[in-house]
N, C-alpha and C positions, 0 to 999 in steps of 0.2 A: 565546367564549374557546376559543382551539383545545389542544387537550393538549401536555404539554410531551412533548419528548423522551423514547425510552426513561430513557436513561441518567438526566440530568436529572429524570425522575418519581419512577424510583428513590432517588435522591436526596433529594428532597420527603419522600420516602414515611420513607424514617428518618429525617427532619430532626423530621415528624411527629411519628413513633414515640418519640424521645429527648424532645421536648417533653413528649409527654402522661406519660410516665413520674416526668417531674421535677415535674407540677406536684401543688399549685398555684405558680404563678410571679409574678415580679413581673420585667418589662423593662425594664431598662435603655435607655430612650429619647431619644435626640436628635431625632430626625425626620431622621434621613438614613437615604440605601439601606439600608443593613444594618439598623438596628436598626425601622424601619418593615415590613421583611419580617419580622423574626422576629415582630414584635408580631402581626403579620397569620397568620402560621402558627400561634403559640400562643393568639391569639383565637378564633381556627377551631376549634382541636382543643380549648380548657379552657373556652370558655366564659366565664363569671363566675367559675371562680378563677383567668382570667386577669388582673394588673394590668399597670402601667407607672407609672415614673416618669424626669419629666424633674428634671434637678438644674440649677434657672436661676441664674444667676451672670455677673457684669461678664466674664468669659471667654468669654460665649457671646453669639453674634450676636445683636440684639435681633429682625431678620427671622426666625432658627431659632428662636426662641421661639414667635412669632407660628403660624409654621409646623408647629411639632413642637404648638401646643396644639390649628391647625383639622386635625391627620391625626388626633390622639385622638378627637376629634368624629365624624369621616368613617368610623373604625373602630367608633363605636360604643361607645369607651370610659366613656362617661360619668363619675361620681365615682370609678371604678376608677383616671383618670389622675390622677395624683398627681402637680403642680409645686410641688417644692419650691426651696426659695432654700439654694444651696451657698456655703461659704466657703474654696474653695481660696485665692484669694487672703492668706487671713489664716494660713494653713496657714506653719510655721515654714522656712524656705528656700523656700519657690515661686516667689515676687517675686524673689529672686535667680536665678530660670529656670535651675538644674543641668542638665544633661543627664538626669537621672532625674527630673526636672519630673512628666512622665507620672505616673508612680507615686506620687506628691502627689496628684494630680487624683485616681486610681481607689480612692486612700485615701479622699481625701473625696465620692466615689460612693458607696464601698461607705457609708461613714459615714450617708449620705444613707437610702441604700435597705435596708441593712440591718434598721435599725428596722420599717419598713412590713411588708419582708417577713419579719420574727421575728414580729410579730402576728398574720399571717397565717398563720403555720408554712409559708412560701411559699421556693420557692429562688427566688434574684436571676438572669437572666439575660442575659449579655452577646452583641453583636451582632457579635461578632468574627468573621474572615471566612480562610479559608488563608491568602490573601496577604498579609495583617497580618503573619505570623509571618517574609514574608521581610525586614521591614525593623525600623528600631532602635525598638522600643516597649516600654520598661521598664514599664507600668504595665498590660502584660497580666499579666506574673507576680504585679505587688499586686494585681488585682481576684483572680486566683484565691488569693492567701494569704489574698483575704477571705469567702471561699466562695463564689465566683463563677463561675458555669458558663458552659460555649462552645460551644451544641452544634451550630453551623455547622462551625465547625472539627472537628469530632467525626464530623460527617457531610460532611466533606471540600471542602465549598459554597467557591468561589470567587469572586471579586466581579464576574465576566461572568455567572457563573452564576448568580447573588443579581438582578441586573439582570433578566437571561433569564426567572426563575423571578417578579420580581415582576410584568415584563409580563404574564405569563399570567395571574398572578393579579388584575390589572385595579389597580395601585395606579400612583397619576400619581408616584410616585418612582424608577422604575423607570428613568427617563433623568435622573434629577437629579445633578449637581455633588457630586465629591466634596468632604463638610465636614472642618473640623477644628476644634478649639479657634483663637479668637482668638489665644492665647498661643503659638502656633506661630510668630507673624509672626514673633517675634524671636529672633535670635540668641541662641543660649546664653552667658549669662552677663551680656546686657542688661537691664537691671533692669525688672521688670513693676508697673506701674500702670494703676488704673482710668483716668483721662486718656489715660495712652497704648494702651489697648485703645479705647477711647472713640476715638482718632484714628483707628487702623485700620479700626475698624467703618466710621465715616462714611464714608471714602474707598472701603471697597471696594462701601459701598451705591452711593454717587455713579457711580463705574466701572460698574456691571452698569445702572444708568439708564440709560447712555451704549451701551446695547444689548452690551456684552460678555456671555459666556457663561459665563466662568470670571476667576477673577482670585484673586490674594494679596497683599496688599500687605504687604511684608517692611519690617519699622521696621530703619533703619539712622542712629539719631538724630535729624538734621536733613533724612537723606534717605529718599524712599518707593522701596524697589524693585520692581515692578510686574511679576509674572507673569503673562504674559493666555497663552490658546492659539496654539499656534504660526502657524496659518493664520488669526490675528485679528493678527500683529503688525505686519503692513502698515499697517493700520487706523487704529491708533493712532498710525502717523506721519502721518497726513492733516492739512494745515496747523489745519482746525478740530478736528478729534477732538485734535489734541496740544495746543493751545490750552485745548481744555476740560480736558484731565486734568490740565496744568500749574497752572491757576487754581484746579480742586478739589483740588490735592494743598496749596498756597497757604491755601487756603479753612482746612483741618482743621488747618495748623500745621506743615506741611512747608516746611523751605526750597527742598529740589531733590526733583523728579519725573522717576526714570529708569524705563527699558520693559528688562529685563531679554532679552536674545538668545536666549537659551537658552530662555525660553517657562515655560509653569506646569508645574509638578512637584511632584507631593504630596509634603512629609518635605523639603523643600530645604533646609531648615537641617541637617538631618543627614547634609550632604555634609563638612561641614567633621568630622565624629565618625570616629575608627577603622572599622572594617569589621567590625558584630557585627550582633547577630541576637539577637529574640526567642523563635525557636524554639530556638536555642542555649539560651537559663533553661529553658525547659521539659525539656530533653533531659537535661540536667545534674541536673536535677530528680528525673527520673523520674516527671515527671507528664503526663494529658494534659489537653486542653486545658480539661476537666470534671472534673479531681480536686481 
């Protein structure tokens, strides 16, 4: 494993430094990029009062489950990884999917993980990354009104950077796909259900079978709208590959399977929202990303 970067080390080095100070901790884990590195830095540095917990829920991929439980293992988590079962869904307005959706969700994380970590007399930590703060995520503000820490963003950690820094440190998510909540597929204000997350899951599992590398499958009622990577949308118009996606989108209960032009884009429901900003709550605040 070769050394990272000056600058990048230095980096590392307070990402450290803030960790070991806060803990004991407990990580906020999905098993994507970000929160697999933090878990990884503060494993390093706490030891056994490092934990993690994942919050499993009909919202969350049944593959990211699978996934987020064999990286606990591979880290060495043992009973420290804590999978509990979340109930955002039953959360009062979420199923009506608001544009503050988000901030339901970290309400019912924080709800999740709080407890664990008041036991422990542990702070909760979240795997939140710079460039979170340039797009619309109202539920970074609720994780930290729930006392929930950020110390990527604190130590200014990037998500090339986050990537850059896990290579070095030898973890196979280091080129992984960016995730999201299932309940991104939809449009704000399209009403969420276990069935219709249930439909998106299946089609986006069936889709990455089909050897794509990225995908989202956006519920637009009767139709699936299908963000693959842009130099994969050739692909998908090959007489058999459209064939297969059209019959798997058929399969899970779609009447039309369309391949969107425009290609995958994290946040793409929040094209249709005003032009705001999560670092805008914080600023207004006067908080940072740790207070």
């Amino acid at each position: 494993m070769s050394a990272a970067p000056e600058p990048l080390a230095a980096k590392l080095a307070d990402l450290r430094h803030r960790v070991t100070e806060l803990g004991p901790v407990v990580v906020a884990f999905s098993g994507g990029v970000d929160s697999a590195f933090l878990l990884k830095v503060a494993a390093d540095a706490l030891g056994e009062r490092c934990h993690a917990v994942t919050a499993v829920s009909v919202t969350m991929a049944r593959s990211e489950v699978a996934d987020a439980r064999a990286l606990g293992v591979e880290l060495g988590l043992g009973p420290r990884h804590h999978l509990v079962e979340s109930h955002e869904l039953e959360r009062p307005g979420f199923a009506d999917n608001p544009p503050t959706r988000c901030a339901l969700c970290k309400t019912e994380l924080m709800a999740v993980a709080g407890p664990i970590a008041g036991a422990l007399g542990a702070t909760v930590l979240l795997g939140t990354n710079l460039d979170d703060l340039g797009d619309f995520r109202p539920g970074i503000a609720a994780a930290a009104d729930g006392g929930a820490r950020m110390p990527m963003v604190d130590a200014q950690l990037s998500k090339a950077e986050i990537r850059a820094l896990s290579r070095q440190l030898g973890l196979r998510t280091w080129d992984k796909p960016q995730l999201a909540c299932l309940s991104s597929r939809f449009p704000y204000g399209t009403s969420i259900t276990p069935a219709r997350l249930r439909q998106v899951d299946d089609l986006e599992d069936g889709v990455r079978a089909l050897g794509f590398s990225q995908v989202r499958a956006r519920f637009h009622d009767a139709v699936a709208r299908l963000e693959l990577p842009a130099e994969e949308l050739a692909r998908a118009l090959e007489p058999g590959v459209r064939d297969a996606l059209l019959a798997l989108g058929k399969r899970v209960g779609f009447t039309y399977v369309t391949v969107d032009l425009a290609g995958f884009r994290s946040g793409s429901m929040n094209e249709a929202l005003p032009v705001t900003s999560s670092l805008v709550t914080l600023r207004r605040t006067g908080r940072s990303a740790s207070s």
